[in-house]
Every structure is written in structure tokens, then in C-alpha cells.
Legacy VTK file of the C-alpha trace (Angstrom):
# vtk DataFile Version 3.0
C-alpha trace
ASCII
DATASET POLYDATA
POINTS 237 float
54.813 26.190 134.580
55.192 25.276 131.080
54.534 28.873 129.578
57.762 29.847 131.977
60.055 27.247 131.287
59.616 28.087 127.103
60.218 31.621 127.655
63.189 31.173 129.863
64.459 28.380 127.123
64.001 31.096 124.479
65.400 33.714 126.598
68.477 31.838 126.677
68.846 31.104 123.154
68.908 34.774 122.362
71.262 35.386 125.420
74.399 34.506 123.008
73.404 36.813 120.711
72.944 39.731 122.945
76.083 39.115 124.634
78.360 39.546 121.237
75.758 42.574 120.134
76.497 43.928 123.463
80.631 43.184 123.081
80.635 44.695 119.673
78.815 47.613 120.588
81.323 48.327 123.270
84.703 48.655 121.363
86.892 50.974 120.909
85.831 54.435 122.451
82.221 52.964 122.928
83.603 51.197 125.857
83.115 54.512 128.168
79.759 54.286 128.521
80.216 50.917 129.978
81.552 52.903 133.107
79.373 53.180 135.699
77.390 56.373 136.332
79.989 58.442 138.559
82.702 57.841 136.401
81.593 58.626 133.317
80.559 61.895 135.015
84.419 62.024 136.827
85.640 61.870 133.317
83.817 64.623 131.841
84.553 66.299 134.242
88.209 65.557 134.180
88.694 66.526 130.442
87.456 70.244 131.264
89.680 70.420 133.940
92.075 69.465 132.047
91.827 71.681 129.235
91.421 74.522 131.122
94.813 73.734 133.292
96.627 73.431 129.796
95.161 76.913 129.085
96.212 78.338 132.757
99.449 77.123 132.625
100.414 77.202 128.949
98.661 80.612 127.952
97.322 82.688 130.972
95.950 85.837 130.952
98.824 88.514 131.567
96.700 90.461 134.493
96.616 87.463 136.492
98.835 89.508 139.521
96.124 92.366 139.824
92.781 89.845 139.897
91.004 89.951 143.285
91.856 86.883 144.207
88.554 86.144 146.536
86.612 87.182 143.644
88.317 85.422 140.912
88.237 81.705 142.968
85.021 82.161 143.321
83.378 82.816 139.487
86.005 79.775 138.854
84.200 77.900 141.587
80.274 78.740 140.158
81.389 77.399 136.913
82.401 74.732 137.999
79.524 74.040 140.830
77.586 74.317 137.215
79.249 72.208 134.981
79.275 69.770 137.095
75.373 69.833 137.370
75.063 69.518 133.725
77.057 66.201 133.762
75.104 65.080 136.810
71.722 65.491 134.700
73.438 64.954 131.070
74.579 61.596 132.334
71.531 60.660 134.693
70.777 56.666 134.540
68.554 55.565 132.882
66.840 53.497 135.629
65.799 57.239 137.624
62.478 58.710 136.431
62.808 61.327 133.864
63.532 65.365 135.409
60.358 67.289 134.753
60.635 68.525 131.546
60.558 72.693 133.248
62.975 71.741 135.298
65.208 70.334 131.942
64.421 73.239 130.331
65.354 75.866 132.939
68.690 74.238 133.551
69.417 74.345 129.657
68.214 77.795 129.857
70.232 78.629 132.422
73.581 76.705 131.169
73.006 78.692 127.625
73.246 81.938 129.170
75.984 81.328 131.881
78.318 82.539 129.656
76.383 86.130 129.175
76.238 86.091 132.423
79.852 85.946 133.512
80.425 88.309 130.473
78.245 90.920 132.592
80.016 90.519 135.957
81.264 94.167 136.518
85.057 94.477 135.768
87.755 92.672 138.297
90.074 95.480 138.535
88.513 99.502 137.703
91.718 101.154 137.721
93.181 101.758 133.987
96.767 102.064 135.219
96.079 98.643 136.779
97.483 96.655 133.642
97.795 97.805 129.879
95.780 94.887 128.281
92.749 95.470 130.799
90.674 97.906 128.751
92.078 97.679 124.965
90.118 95.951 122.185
88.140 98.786 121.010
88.178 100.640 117.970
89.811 98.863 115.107
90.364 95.793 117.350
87.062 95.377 118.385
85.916 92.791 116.034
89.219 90.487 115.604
89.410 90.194 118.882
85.809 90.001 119.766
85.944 86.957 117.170
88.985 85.582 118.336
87.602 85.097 121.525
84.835 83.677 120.516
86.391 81.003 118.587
89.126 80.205 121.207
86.023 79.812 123.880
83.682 77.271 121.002
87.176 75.724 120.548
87.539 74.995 124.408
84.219 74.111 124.521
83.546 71.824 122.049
85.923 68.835 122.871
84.461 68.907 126.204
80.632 68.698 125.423
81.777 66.273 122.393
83.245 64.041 125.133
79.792 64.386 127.412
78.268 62.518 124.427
80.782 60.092 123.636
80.228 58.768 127.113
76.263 58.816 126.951
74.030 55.773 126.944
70.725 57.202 125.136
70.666 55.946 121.568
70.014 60.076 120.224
70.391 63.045 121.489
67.697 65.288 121.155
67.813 69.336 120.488
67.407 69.287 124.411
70.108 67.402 125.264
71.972 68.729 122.537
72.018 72.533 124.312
72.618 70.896 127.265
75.854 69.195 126.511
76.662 72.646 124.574
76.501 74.594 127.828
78.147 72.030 129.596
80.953 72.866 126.777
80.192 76.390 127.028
80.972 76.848 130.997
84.548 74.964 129.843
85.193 77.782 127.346
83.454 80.729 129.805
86.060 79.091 132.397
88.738 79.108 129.875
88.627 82.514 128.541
88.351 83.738 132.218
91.948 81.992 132.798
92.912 83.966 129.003
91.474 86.805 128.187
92.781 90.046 130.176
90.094 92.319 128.442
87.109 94.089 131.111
85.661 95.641 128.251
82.019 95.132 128.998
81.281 95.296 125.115
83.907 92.558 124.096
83.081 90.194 126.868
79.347 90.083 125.937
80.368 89.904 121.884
83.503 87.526 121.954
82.208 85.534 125.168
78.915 85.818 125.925
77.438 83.209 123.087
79.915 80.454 123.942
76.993 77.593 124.406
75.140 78.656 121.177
78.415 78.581 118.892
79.307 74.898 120.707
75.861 73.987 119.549
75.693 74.813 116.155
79.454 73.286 115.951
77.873 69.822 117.595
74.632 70.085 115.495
76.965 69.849 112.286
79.648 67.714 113.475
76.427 65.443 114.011
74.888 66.071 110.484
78.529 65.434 108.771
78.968 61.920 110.970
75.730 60.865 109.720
76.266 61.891 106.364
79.360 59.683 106.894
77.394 56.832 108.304
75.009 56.782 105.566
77.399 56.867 102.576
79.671 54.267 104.134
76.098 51.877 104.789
74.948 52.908 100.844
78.550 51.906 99.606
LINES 1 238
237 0 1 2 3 4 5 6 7 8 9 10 11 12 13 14 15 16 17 18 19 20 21 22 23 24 25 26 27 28 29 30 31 32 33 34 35 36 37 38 39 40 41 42 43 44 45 46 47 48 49 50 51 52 53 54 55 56 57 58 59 60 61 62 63 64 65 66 67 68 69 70 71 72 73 74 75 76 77 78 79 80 81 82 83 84 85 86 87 88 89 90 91 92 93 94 95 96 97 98 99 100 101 102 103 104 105 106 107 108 109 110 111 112 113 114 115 116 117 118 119 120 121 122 123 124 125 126 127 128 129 130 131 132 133 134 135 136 137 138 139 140 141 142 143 144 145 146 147 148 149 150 151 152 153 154 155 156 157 158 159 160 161 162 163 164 165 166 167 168 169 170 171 172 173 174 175 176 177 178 179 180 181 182 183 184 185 186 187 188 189 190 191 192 193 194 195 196 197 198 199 200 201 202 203 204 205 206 207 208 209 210 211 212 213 214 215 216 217 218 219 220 221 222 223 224 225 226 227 228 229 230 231 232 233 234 235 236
């Protein structure tokens, strides 16, 4: 077996080499996606948790006593049933055949417009007298806190679909995966305004919440371009 024995001889010259390629690849925060499959997932999982706790505990909504509580624990529970989805097919290995590319695309689809969809859910409590922040943020309010929502929600969001990627294997990330890690990031800030945001106005929810995954997107797709730009002018220099 002379054609064998060469390639195995050449295979482990090489073998070095990809070792310390491998090593050097794997520093610093690189080292997560090292973890095997259902950790990696875990932790992603984990850091949405955990910013949404901070957000419960440090800054809740003020109506909290007058929530259904049935209700409530369970939109809390689809979110998360959800996210944890995305991570499960964000982070599938690489050694499982591809998801058809419908079935990819309707959970994208789906992930993008979770956070419409919560922002239609007919108002937890009906009764006006039930707590003085409930139904404010019209008129002259509308739009500051419409926005203000909107950015606290992309600002949830973000860190936790940034820290999907950090922990993915594939070389790129396509526009594909790029929405999907968004609504992954997006059902963090849905779930995170839900634990802040006392308003039931049906018109501020779907304005100031209901576009979460598409503002985490464009914030990823130019925190990309910008680290490239980086990467480039550091190679040219």
C-alpha cells in the first residue's frame, strides 16, 4: 500500500501545522465555539436570561401586581420555547444535513415577526383604573416613547444575538443566518420590554416593539461592515 503509507506520511507532516492553526484560532473569546454543541446553545441561552433577569429585577414594569399571572407566565414561556429553537437551529453541527431551506426560511420568518406578534396580543388588564401607566403614551408622548422602546428592546437584543455569533462555527454568516440570530435577539428584547414596559396601548406596542428583530439586524449588519472595515485597514497597514 505504498500510495497509503505517502499520504498518511504527508498527512502527518501537515498535522503540526493544523494543530497551532487550530490553537491560534481558538484564543481569547474564539475559544467558545470549541464547546460542544449543547453548551454553546446553554450559553446563549444563558446570556438572555440573564439580561432579562437584570431588567426584571433592576427596572420592572410598575403594573407588575395587576398582570394575569396565568397569562403573563405563559407569553414569557412562548418566547422562550422560541428562542430557544433559534439557538437549536442557529447553532446546528455541522456534521447534520442542512434544514430545508422553506423550513429555514419560515422559522426566520416567523422569529422576525414574533415581536409584532406579541405587540398584538390584546391588552393584559382592560380596566383603565387598573394602573395609571397602563394606557398613557399617546398624544405628545407617542413618539419618544414609541422610540424609546424601541431602542431599549434593539439594545436588549443585540448583545444577545451578537453572542449567538460569537459562539458559531460557520466561517460567514449569511443574510439568512443573519435574521435569524436577529430574531433570536429580538425575542430577548420582545421578552424584555414585556418585563418593562407597562404601556397596552395597541398603537405603541406595534410602533416601539413590534420591529425589534429588524432594528437588531440592521444594528448586526453594520457592526459587521465596521469590524471588517477594521479588519481590512489593520491587514492594509
Amino acid at each position: 500500500m505504498p500510495n497509503r503509507e505517502r499520504l498518511d506520511d504527508e498527512l502527518r507532516a501537515i498535522l503540526p501545522d493544523l494543530e497551532a492553526a487550530i490553537r491560534a484560532d481558538d484564543r481569547g473569546w474564539r475559544r467558545a465555539r470549541s464547546w460542544p454543541t449543547n453548551v454553546r446553545r446553554a450559553a446563549a441561552m444563558a446570556l438572555l436570561l440573564a439580561l432579562d433577569a437584570v431588567i426584571l429585577f433592576g427596572s420592572p414594569r410598575t403594573d407588575l401586581e395587576v398582570l394575569p399571572v396565568v397569562r403573563t407566565l405563559a407569553v414569557i414561556a412562548g418566547v422562550l420555547v422560541c428562542a430557544a429553537l433559534a439557538a437549536a437551529l442557529f447553532l446546528r453541527p455541522l456534521d447534520r444535513r442542512p434544514v430545508r431551506r422553506s423550513t429555514f426560511g419560515s422559522a426566520v420568518a416567523a422569529l422576525t415577526i414574533l415581536p409584532l406578534a406579541l405587540a398584538l396580543l390584546p391588552a393584559a388588564h382592560h380596566d383603565l383604573g387598573a394602573h395609571p401607566e397602563s394606557f398613557v403614551g399617546a398624544g405628545a408622548d407617542f413618539w419618544p416613547r414609541a422610540i424609546g422602546c424601541l431602542l431599549f428592546g434593539s439594545l436588549v437584543g443585540a448583545p444577545v444575538a451578537a453572542g449567538l455569533l460569537l459562539v458559531d462555527r460557520r466561517p460567514r454568516t449569511g443574510p439568512g443566518r443573519l435574521m435569524l440570530a436577529a430574531g433570536f435577539g429580538g425575542a430577548a428584547g420582545s421578552l424584555g420590554l414585556l418585563l418593562h414596559c407597562p404601556l397596552e396601548v395597541v398603537t405603541h406596542r406595534v410602533t416601539g416593539h413590534g420591529a425589534i428583530a429588524v432594528a437588531v439586524a440592521l444594528l448586526l449588519a453594520l457592526a459587521l461592515r465596521l469590524i471588517r472595515r477594521l479588519v481590512e485597514f489593520r491587514s492594509a497597514a
